[in-house]
VEXDOMAR-215736 format. One record per residue (C-alpha): x negated, y, z negated; residue in one letter. Coordinates in steps of 0.5 Angstrom, whole numbers, plus 500, padded with zeros to 3 digits. Example, Ala and Ser with C-alpha at 12.3 -4.5 7.8 and 13.67 -1.06 7.14 Angstrom:
475491484a 473498486s 
This chain:
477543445x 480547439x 482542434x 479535430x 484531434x 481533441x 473533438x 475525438x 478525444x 474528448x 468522448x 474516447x 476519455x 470520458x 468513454x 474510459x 472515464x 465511464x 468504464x 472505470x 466508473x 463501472x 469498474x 468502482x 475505480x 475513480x 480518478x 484513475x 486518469x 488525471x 489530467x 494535469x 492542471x 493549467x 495554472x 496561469x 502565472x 502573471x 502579473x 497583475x 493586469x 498581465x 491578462x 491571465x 483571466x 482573459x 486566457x 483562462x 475564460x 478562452x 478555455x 471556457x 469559452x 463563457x 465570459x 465569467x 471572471x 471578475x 474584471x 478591472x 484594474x 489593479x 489586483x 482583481x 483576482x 486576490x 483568491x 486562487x 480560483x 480551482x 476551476x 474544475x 471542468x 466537466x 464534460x 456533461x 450534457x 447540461x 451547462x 452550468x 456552474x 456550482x 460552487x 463548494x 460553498x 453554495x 453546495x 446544491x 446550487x 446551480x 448557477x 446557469x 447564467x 455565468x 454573471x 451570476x 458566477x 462572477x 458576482x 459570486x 466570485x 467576487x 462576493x 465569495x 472573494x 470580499x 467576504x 474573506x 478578503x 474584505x 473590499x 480593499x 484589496x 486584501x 488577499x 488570500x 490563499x 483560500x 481558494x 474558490x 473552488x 467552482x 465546478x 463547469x 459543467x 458542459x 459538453x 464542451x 469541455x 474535457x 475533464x 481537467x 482542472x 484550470x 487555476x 486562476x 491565480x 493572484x 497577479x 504578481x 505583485x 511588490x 507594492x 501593497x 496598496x 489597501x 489593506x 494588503x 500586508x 507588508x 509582505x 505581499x 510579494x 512574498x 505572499x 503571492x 509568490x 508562496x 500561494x 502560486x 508555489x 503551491x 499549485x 505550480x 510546484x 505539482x 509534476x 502535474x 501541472x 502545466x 504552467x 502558463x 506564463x 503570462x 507577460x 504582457x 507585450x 509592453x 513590459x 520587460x 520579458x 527580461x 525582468x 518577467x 517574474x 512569472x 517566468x 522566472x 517562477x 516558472x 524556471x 524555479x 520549479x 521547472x 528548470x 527543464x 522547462x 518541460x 511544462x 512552461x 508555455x 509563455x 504567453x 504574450x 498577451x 497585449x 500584442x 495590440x 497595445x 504597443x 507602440x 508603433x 513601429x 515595434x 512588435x 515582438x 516577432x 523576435x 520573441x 514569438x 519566433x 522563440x 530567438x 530572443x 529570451x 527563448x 523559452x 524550450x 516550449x 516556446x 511563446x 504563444x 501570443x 494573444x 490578443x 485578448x 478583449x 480590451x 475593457x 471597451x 470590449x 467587455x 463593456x 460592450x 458585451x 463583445x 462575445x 468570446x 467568439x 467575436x 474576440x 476570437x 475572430x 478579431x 484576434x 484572427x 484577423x 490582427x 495577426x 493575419x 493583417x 499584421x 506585417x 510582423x 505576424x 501574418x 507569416x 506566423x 499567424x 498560424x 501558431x 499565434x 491566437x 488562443x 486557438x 494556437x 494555444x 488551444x 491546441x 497546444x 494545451x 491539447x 497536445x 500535452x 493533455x 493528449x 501527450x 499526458x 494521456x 498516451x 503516457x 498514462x 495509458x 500503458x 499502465x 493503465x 493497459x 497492463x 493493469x 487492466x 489486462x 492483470x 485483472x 481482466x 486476466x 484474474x 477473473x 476470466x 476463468x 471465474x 468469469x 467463463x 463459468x 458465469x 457467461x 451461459x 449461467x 441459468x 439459475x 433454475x 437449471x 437442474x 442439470x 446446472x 445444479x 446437479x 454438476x 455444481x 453440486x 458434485x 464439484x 463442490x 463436494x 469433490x 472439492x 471440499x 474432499x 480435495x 481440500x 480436506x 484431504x 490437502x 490440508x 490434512x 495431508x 499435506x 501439499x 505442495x 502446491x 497452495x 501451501x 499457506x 505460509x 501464514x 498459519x 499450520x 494447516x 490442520x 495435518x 501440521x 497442527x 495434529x 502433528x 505437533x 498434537x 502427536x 510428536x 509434542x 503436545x 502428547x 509426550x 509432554x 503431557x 505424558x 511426561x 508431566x 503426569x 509421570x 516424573x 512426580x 518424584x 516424591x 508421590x 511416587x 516414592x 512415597x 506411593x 511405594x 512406600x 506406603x 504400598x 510395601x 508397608x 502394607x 503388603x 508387609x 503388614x 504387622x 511383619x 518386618x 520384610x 526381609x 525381601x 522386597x 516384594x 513384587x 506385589x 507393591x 510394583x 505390580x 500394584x 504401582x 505400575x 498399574x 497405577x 502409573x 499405567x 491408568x 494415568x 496415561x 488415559x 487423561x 493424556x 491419551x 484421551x 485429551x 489428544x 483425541x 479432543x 485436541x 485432534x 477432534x 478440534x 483440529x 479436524x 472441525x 476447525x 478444518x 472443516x 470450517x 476452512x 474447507x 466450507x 468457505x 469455498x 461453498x 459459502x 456461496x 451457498x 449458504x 444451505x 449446502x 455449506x 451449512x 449441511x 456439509x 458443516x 452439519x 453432517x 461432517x 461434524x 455429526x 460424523x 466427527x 463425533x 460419532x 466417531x 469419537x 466415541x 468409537x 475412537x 475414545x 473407547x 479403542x 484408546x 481406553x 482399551x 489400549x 491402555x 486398559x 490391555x 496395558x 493393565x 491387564x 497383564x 504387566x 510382562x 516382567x 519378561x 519383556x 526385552x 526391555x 526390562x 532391566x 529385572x 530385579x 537383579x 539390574x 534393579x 536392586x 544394583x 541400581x 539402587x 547401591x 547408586x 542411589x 546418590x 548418583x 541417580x 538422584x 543427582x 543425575x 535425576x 532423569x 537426565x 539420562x 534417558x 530417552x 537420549x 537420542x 542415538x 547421537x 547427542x 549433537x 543432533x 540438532x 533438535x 530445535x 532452533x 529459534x 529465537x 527466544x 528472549x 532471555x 528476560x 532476567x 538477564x 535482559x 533487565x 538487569x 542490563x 536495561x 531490557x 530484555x 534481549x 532475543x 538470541x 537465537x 537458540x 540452538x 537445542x 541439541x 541431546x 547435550x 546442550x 543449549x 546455545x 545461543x 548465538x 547473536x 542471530x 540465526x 547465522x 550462527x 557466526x 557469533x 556464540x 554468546x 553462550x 553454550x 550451557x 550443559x 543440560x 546436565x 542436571x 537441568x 529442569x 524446566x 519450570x 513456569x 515462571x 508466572x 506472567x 508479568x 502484568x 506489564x 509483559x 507481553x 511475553x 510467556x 515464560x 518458562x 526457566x 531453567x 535451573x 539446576x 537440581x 543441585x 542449586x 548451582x 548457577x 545455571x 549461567x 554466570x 552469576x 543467576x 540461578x 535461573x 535462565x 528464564x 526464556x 521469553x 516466547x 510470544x 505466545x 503460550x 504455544x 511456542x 512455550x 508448550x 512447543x 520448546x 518444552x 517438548x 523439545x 527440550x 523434553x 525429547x 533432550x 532429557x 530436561x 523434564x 518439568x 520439575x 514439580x 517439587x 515446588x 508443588x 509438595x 513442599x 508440604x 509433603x 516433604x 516432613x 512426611x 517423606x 523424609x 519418614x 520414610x 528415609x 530413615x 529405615x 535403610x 532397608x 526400606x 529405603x 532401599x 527397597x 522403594x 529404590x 529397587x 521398585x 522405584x 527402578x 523397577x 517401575x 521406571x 523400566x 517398566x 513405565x 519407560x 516401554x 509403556x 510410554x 513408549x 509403547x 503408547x 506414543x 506409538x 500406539x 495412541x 496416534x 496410529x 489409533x 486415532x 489416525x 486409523x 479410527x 478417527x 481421522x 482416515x 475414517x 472421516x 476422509x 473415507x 467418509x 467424505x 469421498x 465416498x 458418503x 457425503x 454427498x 449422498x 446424506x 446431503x 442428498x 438424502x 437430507x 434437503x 431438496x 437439491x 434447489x 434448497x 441445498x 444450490x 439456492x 444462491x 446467497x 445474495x 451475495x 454470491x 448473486x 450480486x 458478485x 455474479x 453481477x 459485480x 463480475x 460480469x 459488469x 466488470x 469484465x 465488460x 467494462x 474491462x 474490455x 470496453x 476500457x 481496453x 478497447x 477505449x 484505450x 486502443x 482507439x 485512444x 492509441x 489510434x 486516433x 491521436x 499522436x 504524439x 509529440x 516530442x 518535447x 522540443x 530539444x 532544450x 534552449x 539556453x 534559458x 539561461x 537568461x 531567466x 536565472x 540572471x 534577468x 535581475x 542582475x 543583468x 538584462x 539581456x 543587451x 538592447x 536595454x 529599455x 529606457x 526608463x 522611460x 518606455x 520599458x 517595452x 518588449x 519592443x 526595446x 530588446x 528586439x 534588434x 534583428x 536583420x 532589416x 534586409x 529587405x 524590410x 527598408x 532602410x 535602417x 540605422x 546599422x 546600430x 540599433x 537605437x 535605444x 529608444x 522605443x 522603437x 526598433x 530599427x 525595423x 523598416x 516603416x 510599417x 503603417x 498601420x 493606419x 492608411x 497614408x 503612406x 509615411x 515617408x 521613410x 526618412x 522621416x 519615420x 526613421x 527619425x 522618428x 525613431x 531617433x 526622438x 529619445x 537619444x 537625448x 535621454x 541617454x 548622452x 552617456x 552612449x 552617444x 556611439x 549609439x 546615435x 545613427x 549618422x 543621421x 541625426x 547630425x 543633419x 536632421x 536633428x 530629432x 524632433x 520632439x 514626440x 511630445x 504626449x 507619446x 503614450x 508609454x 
């Protein structure tokens, strides 16, 4: 596009462009869009198609562009346009694109002079051009004239805004050479979303057309009204030009050929002409693109990096290899060993942070889930009571017994002991779900292969179950060995002296209730923390409110947050009991309460303490924990209507004191079953279930796989797994051409830095006070504020002149000589219009009076 540099570029880019294509990753390099700024018939469109290189823009008079038009250009081999609007159609002849424009124009705007910020979008395609995106946008206007709105000024300059206030987008401003570069609104947008300047070029346009004797050299070497990227000036086609189908390439060498022939700029000619601002243009894309590239760069070396390893294994693949089979295949199932064994043991390495792995699960399934369980079942109070009783009254039978007989706690502690296998057998299933959910987890990594994942899944399950049985049948014996023989002289058992004087205490035990066992040695160890919800007290208050929460043997606080700087609150748990509080239907939150077994307040004013968790696991969670501090479930909610009948028992004494001696007696006994069977429940399981199926894993697996499928039916390929193959060789080389790309970019281009910053200070005051060297009203011109040395150029007037033309020495631009003093009278011709500065006047008008200049074109 213009110059050797861009020439190699252009196919290094669309190289790069085509490896992210291959990667799946689009516009990954953008381009910065050209917007061109100007007033109407300041020759914006005429700019714009020298990017092209084809003539296609509406032309006229007035305001021609009155929508924005989004030119997208493409690099293709074929050339041609399309439109968003007439999707599938290809325009190859470009003055059918320009009718479309102004159809497409006139049917939103209608045919006179309206305008709109809906903008063309149009598409050229060719292999002349690199990827970027040109913007032609409405002239700059203050005067309605048709049907434009009252408000067009404002209109425009908020439709140009939106496009020009973009990080992204170079700024072409174009001014005309015969107007006022002070007064340049195009320049002054550029300023206002720019004010470094960075990505505004100026661009004078008719160069051509101004009057003799006056240029803009002062302007285009960037010394009068500087600009920090300077000015680039162009002559464009005229409308005789267009009409006589003057090509752009023809247009071009005339443009030439007038700077190198003008006196003011044939020592500049090089940095004027479209070709100049070409290569300008060029240099901030290429600018742009070497900024850009570095991320680009680290970011695909990352994934590069990412993938080599998987992809090393795919470089010399052969699917039908059987010794390649073979090897995959023992990897797969060692590593499904490793990964089961990991998850169920533990690891320090690859530690999940989202969720429990299946050993953190059946840890809890042991240490919390299992003794609640056991709990709940136990401590039913009153059935209990009213069990002895019934027990005691029919050994005794038709007699009255004077003594209390250990047949009725042999009898109930046998009762309480068979009761254990519901809990102790729900552990092994839980335990059993934990272990295939883990073995799901550990066979996504052969979902490559969908057979073999299929057949470890399969075998391993079949295993699990098998040894379910073995394990549930060990737990039953356990429990059924507890029952076979009930040792009264065990260490641990208080005996029925301990027991009978515990009953004097009967009061006191019922108030103490079960707070007093199974407490750890030092009662200020912390147990649990975490934050709940305390729901009741919250909606009095106007919500719910989460504290964070401190368990410990003695008592249960809560602080502001998990610092644990501010204590709200620090309850007892003497005398507590835990219960369910039933679900709201517009809460989200599981809740259980606290409360007090002699129906005192548990905090302030409320009876109950009612805690809030997110899920029903974090509810069974703290209630085990506060289980292990002695708060226990209460269950007298349940046996309301039992209570008639064991308020019977209680009005014999005698009786009553011997359903006390055995009620302790059992309490002591079940107290060493229970903790007999927590400890010996999970080491059972551990043993028979779990470390039997990681035995069998490691050293019978991979056998039964190959006994139960042909091995190329067990390595058979998904089709999945064949195309990421693809997928990620494809995308390695396409890495490594991009990162190649990127290296010949780096090599065959080079960067330019910014010019150092200029007072532009000027733009910001150009409406309130133009620069010196004013213009007349009557001819406003570039040539009006361009005073500079004329040494060497001829004889001039020491004052600059107001008039038209500057006080530069003559330049013919027509053949014949001109005699100098008559030219610099010339130049003198329009003092009369301004008598209020007569010092401006040179010392020779009085001796030659300035002739008039009548029908000078403007």
């Amino acid at each position: 596009m213009g110059n050797r540099e861009m020439e190699e570029l252009i196919p290094l880019v669309n190289r790069l462009q085509d490896a992210f294509s291959a990667l799946g990753q689009s516009c990954l390099l953008e381009l910065p869009q050209i917007a061109v700024v100007g007033g109407q018939s300041a020759g914006k469109s005429s700019v714009l198609e020298n990017f092209v290189g084809r003539d296609f823009l509406p032309r006229g008079s007035g305001i021609v562009t009155r929508r924005p038009l989004v030119l997208q250009l493409i690099t293709s081999k074929a050339e041609y346009a399309e439109f968003l609007h007439c999707k599938g159609k290809k325009f190859t002849d470009f003055d059918e694109v320009r009718h479309e424009i102004e159809a497409e124009t006139d049917r939103v705007t209608g045919m006179n002079k309206g305008i709109s910020s809906i903008p063309i979008n149009l598409r050229v395609y060719s292999p002349h051009v690199l990827n970027l995106t040109l913007i032609d946008l409405p002239g700059i206007t203050k005067v309605p004239v048709g049907d434009q709105p009252p408000d067009i000024e404002y209109q425009i300059r908020e439709m140009i805004m939106q496009f020009i206030t973009r990080e992204n987008c170079l700024i072409l401003a174009v001014t005309p050479a015969n107007t006022d570069l002070a007064n340049s609104d195009a320049l002054k947008l550029a300023k206002d979303v720019d004010p470094q300047g960075l990505r505004t070029i100026g661009v004078i346009t008719k160069l051509d057309l101004m009057d003799e004797g006056t240029d803009a050299r002062d302007v285009l070497e960037n010394k009068l009204l500087p600009l920090r990227r300077g000015y680039v000036g162009v002559v464009n086609r005229s409308q005789k030009d267009i009409d006589g189908k003057k090509d752009i390439k023809a247009a071009m060498l005339a443009e030439r050929k007038f700077f190198l022939s003008h006196p003011a700029y044939r020592h500049i000619a090089d940095r004027m002409g479209t070709p100049h601002l070409q290569k300008v243009l060029n240099q901030q894309l290429t600018n742009h693109i070497r900024d850009t590239l570095p991320n680009f760069r680290n970011k695909l070396q990352g994934q590069l990096l990412s993938i080599e390893h998987e992809v090393e294994a795919y470089k010399n693949f052969k699917p039908e290899d059987p010794t390649r089979k073979t090897k995959a295949l023992l990897q797969m199932v060692q590593q499904f060993a490793v990964d089961f064994e990991k998850r169920i043991e533990g690891s320090g390495d690859q530690v999940d942070t989202l969720e429990l792995s299946g050993g953190a699960k059946i840890n809890r399934i042991f240490h919390e889930r299992f003794p609640f369980e056991i709990v709940k079942m136990e401590f039913n109070e009153k059935e209990l009571r009213r069990e002895i009783s019934y027990a005691i009254k029919n050994i005794h039978g038709i007699r009255t017994g004077l003594f209390t007989p250990d047949m009725a706690f042999e009898a109930i502690v046998k009762k309480q002991i068979v009761k254990l296998k519901g809990p102790s057998l729900k552990s092994v299933d839980l335990v059993i779900q934990e272990l295939i959910n883990t073995v799901k987890k550990c066979t996504k990594k052969l979902a490559n292969f969908p057979r073999l994942c299929e057949e470890t899944e399969r075998i391993v399950a079949n295993h699990i179950r098998e040894r379910e049985g073995k394990t549930k049948d060990q737990v039953l014996l356990l429990i059924d060995i507890q029952v076979s023989y009930i040792n009264t002289n065990h260490e641990d058992f208080i005996g029925f002296a301990n027991a009978q004087q515990r009953s004097s205490q009967v009061h006191k035990k019922n108030t103490i209730g079960n707070q007093g066992t199974n407490l750890p040695p030092s009662r200020q160890i912390v147990i649990r923390k975490g934050w709940l919800t305390i729901s009741n007290i919250g909606i009095m208050k106007g919500g719910s409110k989460g504290y964070w929460f401190v368990l410990t043997a003695e008592s249960l606080s809560w602080y502001k947050d998990d610092e644990e700087k501010e204590k709200k609150y620090m309850l007892p748990l003497d005398n507590l009991k835990v219960r369910d509080v039933e679900k709201s239907f517009m809460s989200s939150k599981h809740i259980f309460a606290l409360f007090n077994t002699e129906q005192r307040n548990v905090y302030k004013d409320y009876r109950f303490l009612e805690l809030a968790c997110d899920s029903q696991e974090d509810v069974d969670s703290w209630k085990a924990s506060l289980l292990r501090a002695g708060v226990y479930p209460d269950k007298s909610l349940t046996e309301n209507d039992e209570n008639g009948q064991a308020e019977n028992f209680s009005m014999d004494p005698q009786l009553e004191r011997q359903v006390e001696t055995i009620r302790n007696l059992v309490d002591s006994y079940m107290s060493i079953i229970n903790k007999c069977i927590r400890d010996l429940i999970p080491k059972t399981i551990m043993h028979l279930m779990i470390n039997n199926v990681k035995d069998f894993i490691n050293s019978e697996l991979l056998a039964q796989l190959y006994s139960s499928e042909d091995q190329n039916t067990l390595m058979e390929e998904s089709a999945e797994q064949a195309q990421r193959r693809d997928e990620m060789l494809r995308m390695y080389q396409a890495l490594k051409e991009a990162l190649v790309v990127i290296g010949d970019i780096n090599t065959a281009t080079t960067f330019t830095p910014a010019p150092p910053p200029v007072d532009d200070s000027w733009i910001q005051h150009s409406r309130r006070s133009p620069p010196p060297s004013p213009t007349t009203q009557r001819r406003p011109t570039l040539s009006a504020p361009l005073p500079r040395p004329t040494s060497g150029r001829g004889p001039a007037p020491a004052i600059p002149s107001p008039g038209p033309h500057s006080g530069a020495p003559p330049v013919p631009f027509r053949p014949g000589p001109l005699p100098p003093f008559p030219n610099s009278s010339d130049s003198f011709g329009t003092p009369p219009q301004v008598p209020s500065r007569p010092t401006r006047a040179p010392p020779s008008v009085p001796r030659r009076p300035p002739p008039a200049v009548p029908g000078r074109p403007s």
